[in-house]
N, C-alpha and C positions, 0 to 999 in steps of 0.2 A: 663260612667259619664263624662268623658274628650270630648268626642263626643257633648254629648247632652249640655254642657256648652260652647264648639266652635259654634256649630249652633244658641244658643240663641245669640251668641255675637255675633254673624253677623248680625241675625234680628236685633236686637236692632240699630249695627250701620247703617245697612242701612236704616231701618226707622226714625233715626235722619239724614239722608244724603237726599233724597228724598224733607225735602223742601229748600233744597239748591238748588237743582235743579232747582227747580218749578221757584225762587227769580231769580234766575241767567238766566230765559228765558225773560229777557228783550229784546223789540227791537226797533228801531226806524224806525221812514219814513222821509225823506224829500220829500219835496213840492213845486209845482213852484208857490204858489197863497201865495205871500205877506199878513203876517196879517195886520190889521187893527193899527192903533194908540192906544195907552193903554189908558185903563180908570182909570182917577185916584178917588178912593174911599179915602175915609175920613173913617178909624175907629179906633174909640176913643182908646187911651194904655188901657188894664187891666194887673193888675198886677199880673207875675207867667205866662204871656203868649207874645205869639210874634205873630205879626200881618203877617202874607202871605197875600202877595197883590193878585189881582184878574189878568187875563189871560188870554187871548186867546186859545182856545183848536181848532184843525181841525176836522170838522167832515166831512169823505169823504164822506159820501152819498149825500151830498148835496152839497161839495165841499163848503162850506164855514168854517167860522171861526165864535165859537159861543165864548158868554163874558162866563166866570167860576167866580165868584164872591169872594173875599178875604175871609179872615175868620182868623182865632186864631189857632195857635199850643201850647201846653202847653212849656214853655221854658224848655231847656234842658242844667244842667249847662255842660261846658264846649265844648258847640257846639254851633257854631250859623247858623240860615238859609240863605240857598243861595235861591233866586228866583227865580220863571222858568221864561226863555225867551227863544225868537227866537233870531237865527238866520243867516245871508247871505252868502252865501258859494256859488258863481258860476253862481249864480241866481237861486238859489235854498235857500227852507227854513227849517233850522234843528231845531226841536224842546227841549231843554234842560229843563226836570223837577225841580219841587222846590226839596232841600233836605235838609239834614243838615248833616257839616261838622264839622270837631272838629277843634276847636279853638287853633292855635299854640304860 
């Protein structure tokens, strides 16, 4: 019985461990191909949400730099959005995604 309730406890934690993992294979690239100028979008406040501006994303098959278009996150109290940017490091280009941080 002690047996068989160790073994369940390990499945279980490791299948709650698993998408830690998955989250945690983040990785990035830097670039030598300067983005573009931002474009700045107009979109209107709605209420209960936060506006993420639009961005430049790399897409290396093509070696350019395509627009990604803004859009709405739902607000989240006690955090607010930081927004993705590039940038310059050596003559090099690091890309930092939008997130959200908690509010100190």
């Amino acid at each position: 019985m002690i047996v068989r309730r160790t073994l369940l406890a390990i499945a279980v934690a490791s299948s709650l461990a698993c998408p830690l993992v998955v989250r945690a294979a983040n990785f990035s690239v830097d670039i030598d191909v300067a983005p573009p100028p931002p474009v700045y979008e107009q979109l209107p406040p709605r209420e209960g949400y936060v506006v993420t501006p639009g961005y430049y994303r790399f897409d290396p098959d093509s070696r350019k730099h395509v627009w990604v278009k803004g859009g709405y996150e739902r607000e989240r109290r006690g955090e607010h959005y930081v927004a993705p940017e590039w940038r310059e490091e050596n003559h090099h280009y690091h890309f930092n995604e939008g997130h959200w941080d908690r509010d100190r």
